[in-house]
DSSP file (Angstrom, degrees, kcal/mol; ACC not computed):
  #  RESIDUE AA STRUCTURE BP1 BP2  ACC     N-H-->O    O-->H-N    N-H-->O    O-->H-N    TCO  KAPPA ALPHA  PHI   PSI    X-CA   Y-CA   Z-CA
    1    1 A X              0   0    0      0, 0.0     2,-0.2     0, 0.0    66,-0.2   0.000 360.0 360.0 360.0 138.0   -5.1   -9.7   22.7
    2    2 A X        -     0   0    0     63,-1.2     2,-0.3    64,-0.6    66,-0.1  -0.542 360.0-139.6-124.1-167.9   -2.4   -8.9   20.6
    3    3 A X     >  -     0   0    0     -2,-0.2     4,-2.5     1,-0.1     5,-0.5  -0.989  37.4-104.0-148.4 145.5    1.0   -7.3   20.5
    4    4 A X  H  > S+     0   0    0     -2,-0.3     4,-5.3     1,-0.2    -1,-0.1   0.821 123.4  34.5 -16.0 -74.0    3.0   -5.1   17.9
    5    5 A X  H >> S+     0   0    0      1,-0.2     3,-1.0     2,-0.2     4,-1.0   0.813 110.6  57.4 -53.9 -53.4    5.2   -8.5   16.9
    6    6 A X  H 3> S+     0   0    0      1,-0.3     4,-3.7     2,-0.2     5,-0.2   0.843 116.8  39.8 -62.7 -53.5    2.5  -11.1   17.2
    7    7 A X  H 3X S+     0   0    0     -4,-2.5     4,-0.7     1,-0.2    -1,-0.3   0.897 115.3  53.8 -70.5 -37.3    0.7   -8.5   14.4
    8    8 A X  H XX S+     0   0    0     -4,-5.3     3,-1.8    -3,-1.0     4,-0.8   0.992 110.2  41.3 -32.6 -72.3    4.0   -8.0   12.5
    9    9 A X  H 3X S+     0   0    0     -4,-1.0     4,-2.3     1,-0.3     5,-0.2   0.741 113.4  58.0 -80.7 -30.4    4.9  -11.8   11.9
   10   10 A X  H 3X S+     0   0    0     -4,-3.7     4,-0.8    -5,-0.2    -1,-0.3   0.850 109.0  47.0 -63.8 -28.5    1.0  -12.4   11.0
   11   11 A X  H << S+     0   0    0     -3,-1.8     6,-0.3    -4,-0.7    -2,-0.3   0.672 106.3  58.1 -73.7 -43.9    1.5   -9.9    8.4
   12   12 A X  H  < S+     0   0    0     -4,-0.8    -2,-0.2     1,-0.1     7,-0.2   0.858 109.2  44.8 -30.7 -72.7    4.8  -11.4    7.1
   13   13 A X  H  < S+     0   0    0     -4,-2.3    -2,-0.2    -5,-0.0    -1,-0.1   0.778  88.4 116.7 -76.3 -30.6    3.4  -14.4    6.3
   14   14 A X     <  -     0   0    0     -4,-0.8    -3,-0.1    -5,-0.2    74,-0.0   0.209  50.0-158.0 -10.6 134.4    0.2  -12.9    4.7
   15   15 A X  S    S+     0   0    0     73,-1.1    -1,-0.1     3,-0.0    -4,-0.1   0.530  94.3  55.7 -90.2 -27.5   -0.2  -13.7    1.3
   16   16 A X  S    S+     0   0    0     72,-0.9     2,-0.2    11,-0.1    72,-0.1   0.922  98.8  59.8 -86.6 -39.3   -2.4  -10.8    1.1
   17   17 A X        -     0   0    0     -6,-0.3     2,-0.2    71,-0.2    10,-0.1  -0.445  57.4-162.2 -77.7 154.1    0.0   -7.5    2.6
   18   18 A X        -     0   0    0     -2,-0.2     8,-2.6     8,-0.1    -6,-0.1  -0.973  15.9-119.1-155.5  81.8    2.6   -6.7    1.3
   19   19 A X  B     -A   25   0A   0     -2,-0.2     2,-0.3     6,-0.2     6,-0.2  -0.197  27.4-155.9 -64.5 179.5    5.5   -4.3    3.2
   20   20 A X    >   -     0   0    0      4,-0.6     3,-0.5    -3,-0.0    -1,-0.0  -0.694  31.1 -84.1-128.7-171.1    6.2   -1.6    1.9
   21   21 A X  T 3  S+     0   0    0     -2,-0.3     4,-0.1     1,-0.2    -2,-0.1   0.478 124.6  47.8 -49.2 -18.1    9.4    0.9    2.1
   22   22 A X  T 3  S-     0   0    0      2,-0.2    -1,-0.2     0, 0.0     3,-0.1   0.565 123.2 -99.8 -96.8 -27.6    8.3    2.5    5.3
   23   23 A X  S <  S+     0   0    0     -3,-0.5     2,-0.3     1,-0.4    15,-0.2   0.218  85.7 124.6 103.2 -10.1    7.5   -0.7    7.2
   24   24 A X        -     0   0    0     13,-0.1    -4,-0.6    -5,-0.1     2,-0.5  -0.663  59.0-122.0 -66.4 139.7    3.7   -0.4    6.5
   25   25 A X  B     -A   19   0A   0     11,-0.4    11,-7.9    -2,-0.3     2,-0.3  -0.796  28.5-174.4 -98.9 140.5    1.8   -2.9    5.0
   26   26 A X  E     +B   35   0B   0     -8,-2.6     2,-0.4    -2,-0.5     9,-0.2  -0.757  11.9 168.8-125.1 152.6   -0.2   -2.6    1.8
   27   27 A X  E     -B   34   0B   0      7,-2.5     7,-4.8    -2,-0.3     2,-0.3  -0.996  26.6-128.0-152.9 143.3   -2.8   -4.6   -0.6
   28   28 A X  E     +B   33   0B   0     -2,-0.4     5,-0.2     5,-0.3     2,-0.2  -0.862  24.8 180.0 -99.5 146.1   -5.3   -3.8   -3.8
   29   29 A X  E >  S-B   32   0B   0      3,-1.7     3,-2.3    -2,-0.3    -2,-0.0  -0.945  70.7 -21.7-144.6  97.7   -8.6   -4.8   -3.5
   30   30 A X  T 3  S-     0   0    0      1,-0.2     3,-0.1    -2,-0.2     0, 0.0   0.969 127.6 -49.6  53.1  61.3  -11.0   -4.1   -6.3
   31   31 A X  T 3  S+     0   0    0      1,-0.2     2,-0.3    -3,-0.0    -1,-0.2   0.411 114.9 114.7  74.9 -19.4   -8.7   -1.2   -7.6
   32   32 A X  E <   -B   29   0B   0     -3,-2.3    -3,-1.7    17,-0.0     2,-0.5  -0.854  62.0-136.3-123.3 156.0   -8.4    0.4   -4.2
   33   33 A X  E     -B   28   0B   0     15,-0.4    15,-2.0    -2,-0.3     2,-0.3  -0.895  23.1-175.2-105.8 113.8   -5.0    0.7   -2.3
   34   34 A X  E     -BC  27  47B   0     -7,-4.8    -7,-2.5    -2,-0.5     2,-0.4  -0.956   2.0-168.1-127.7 138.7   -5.4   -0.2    1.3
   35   35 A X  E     -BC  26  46B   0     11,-3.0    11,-2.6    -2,-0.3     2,-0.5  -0.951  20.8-138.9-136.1 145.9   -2.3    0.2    3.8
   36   36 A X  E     - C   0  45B   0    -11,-7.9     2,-0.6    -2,-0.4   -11,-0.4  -0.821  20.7-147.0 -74.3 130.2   -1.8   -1.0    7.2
   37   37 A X  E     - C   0  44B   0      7,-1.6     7,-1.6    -2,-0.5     2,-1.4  -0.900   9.0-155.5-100.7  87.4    0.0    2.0    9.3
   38   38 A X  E     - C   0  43B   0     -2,-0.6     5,-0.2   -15,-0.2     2,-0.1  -0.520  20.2-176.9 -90.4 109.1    2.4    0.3   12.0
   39   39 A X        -     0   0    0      3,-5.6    -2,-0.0    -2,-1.4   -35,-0.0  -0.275  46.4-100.2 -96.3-161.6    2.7    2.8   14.7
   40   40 A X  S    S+     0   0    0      1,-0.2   -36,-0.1    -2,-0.1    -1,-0.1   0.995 117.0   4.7 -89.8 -68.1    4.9    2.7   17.9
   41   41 A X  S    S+     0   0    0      1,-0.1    24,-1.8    23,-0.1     2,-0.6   0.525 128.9  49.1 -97.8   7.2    1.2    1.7   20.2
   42   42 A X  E     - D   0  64B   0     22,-0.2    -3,-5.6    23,-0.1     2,-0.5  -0.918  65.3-132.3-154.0-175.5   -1.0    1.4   17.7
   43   43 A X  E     -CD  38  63B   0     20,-1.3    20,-1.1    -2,-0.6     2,-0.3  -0.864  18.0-160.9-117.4 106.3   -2.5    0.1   13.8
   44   44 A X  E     -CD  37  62B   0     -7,-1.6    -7,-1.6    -2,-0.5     2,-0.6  -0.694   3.1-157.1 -95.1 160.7   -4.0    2.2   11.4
   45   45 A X  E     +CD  36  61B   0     16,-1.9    16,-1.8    -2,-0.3    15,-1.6  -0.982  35.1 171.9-121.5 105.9   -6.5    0.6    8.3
   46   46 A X  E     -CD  35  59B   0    -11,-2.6   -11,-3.0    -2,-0.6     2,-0.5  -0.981  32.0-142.8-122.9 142.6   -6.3    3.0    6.1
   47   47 A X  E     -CD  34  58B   0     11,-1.1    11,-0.9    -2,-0.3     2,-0.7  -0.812  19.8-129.6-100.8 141.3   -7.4    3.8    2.3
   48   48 A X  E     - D   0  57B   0    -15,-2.0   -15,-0.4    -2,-0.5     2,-0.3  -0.633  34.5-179.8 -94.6 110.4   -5.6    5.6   -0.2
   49   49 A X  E     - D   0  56B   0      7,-2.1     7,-2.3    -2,-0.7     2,-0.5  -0.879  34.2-112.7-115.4 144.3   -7.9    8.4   -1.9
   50   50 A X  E     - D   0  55B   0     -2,-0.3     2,-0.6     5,-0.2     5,-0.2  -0.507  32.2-172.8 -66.7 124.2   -7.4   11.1   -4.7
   51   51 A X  E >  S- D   0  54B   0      3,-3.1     3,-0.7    -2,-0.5    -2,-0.0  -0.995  78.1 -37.1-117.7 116.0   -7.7   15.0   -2.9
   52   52 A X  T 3  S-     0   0    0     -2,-0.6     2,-0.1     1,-0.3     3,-0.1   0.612 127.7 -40.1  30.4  35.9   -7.7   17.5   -5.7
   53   53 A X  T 3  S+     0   0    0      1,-0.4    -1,-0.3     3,-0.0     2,-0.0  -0.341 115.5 101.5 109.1 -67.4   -5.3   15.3   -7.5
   54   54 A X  E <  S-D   51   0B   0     -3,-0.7    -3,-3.1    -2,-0.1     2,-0.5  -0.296  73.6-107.0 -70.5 157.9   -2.9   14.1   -5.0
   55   55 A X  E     +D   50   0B   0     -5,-0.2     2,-0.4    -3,-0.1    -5,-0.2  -0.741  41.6 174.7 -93.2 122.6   -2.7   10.8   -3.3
   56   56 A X  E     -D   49   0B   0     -7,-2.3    -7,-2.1    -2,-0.5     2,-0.1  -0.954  28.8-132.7-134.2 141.5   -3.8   11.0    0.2
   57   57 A X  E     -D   48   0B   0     -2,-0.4     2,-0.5    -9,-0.2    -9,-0.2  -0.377  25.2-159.1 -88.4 170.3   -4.3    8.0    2.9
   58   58 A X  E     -D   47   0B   0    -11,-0.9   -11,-1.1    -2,-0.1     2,-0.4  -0.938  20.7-117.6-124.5 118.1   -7.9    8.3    4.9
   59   59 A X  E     +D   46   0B   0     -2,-0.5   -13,-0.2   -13,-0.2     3,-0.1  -0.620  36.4 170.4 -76.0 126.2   -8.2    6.7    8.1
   60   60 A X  E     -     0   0B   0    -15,-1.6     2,-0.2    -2,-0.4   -14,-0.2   0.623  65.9  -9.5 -20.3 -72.6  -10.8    3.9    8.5
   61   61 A X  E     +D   45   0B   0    -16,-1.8   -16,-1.9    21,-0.0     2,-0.3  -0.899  64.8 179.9-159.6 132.7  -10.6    2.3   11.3
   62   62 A X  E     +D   44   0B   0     -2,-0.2     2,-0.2   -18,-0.2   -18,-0.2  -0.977   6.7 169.8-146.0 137.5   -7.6    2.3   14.2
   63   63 A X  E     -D   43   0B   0    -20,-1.1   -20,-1.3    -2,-0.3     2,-0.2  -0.616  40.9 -94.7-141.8-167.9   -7.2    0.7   17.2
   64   64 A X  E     -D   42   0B   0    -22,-0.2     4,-0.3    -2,-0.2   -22,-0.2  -0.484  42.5-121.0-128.1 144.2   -4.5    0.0   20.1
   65   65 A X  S    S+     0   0    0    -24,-1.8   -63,-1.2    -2,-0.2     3,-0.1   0.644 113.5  63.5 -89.5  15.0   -2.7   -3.5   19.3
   66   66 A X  S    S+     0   0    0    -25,-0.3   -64,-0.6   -65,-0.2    -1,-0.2   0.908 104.2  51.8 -66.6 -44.1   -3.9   -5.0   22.8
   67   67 A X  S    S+     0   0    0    -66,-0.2     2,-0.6     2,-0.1    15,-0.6   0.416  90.2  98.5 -93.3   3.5   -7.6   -4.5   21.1
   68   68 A X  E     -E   81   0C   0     -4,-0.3     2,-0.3    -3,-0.1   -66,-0.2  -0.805  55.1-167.6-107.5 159.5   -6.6   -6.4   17.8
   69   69 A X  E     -E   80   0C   0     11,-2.4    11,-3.4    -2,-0.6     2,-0.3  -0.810   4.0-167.9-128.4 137.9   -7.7  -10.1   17.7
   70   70 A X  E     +E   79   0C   0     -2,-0.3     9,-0.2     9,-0.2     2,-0.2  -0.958  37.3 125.8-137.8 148.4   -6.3  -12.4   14.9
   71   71 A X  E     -E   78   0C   0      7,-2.4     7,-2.5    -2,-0.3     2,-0.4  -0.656  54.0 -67.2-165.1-167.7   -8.0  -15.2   14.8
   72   72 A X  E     -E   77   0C   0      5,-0.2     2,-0.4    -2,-0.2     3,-0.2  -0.924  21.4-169.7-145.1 155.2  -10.1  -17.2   11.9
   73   73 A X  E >  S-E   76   0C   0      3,-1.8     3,-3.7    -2,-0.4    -2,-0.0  -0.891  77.6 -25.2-115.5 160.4  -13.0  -17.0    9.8
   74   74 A X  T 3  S-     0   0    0     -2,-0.4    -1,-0.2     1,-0.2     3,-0.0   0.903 126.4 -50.6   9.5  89.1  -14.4  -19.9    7.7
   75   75 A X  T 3  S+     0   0    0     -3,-0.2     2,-0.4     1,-0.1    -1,-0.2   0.729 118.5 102.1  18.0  41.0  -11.0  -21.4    7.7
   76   76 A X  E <  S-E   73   0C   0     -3,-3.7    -3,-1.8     2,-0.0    -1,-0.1  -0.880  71.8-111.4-143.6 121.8   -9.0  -18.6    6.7
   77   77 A X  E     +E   72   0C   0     -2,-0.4    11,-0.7    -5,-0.2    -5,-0.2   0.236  44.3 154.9 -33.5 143.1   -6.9  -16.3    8.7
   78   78 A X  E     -EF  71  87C   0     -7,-2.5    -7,-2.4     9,-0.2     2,-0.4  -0.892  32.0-130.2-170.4 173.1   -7.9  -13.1    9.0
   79   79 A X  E     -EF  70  86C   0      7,-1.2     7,-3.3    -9,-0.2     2,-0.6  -0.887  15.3-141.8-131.6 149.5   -7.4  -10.1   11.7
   80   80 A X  E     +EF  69  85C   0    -11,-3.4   -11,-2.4    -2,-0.4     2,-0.3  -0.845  16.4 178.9-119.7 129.4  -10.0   -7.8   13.4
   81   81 A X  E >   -EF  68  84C   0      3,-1.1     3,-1.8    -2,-0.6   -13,-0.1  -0.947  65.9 -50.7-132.9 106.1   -9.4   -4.6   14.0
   82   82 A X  T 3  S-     0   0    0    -15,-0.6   -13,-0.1    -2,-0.3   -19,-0.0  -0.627 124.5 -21.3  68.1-144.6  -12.7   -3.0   15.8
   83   83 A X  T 3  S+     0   0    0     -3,-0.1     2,-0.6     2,-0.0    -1,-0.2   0.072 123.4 101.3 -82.8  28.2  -15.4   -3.9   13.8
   84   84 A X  E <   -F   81   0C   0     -3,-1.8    -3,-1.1     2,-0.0     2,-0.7  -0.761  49.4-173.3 -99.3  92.7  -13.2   -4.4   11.1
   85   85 A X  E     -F   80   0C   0     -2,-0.6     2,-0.3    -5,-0.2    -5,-0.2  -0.872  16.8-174.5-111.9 129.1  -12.0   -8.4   10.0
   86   86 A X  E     -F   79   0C   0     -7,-3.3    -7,-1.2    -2,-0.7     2,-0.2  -0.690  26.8-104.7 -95.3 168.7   -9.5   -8.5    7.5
   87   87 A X  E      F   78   0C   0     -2,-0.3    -9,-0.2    -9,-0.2   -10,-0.1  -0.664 360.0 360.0 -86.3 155.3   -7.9  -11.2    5.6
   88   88 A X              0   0    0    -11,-0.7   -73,-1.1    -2,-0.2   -72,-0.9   0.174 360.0 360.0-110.8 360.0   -4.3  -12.3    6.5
């Protein structure tokens, strides 16, 4: 179980995210622009897709931050959102 800061400060230290100007955090991955969305009770994983030309983000996966788990996998941080583990 986590909490807003606990998921902040994991994020921080991330080599992989990136904030951004809003307070979201963002990373490319194979071309595609993927942004964390920190809202007041919860964390969206979202991807950034072209709509008729404009840039629009698409929700993925979102969950409550009680229900995200940071943890590790084969000895490298990473954080689970659903069925979702990302890398930290």
């Amino acid at each position: 179980m986590s909490n807003k800061s606990e998921v902040t400060i994991a994020l921080e230290m991330s080599d992989v995210w990136k904030r951004d100007r809003y307070g979201h955090f963002q990373t490319v991955h194979n071309g595609q622009t993927y942004r964390l969305k920190m809202q007041e009770l919860s964390i969206r994983f979202e991807r950034k897709v072209l709509v008729t030309g404009k840039a629009e983000w698409v929700n993925v996966i979102s969950d409550y931050y009680r229900n995200v788990r940071l943890g590790e996998r084969e000895g490298k941080p990473i954080m689970r959102i659903g069925n979702k583990a990302l890398p930290l």
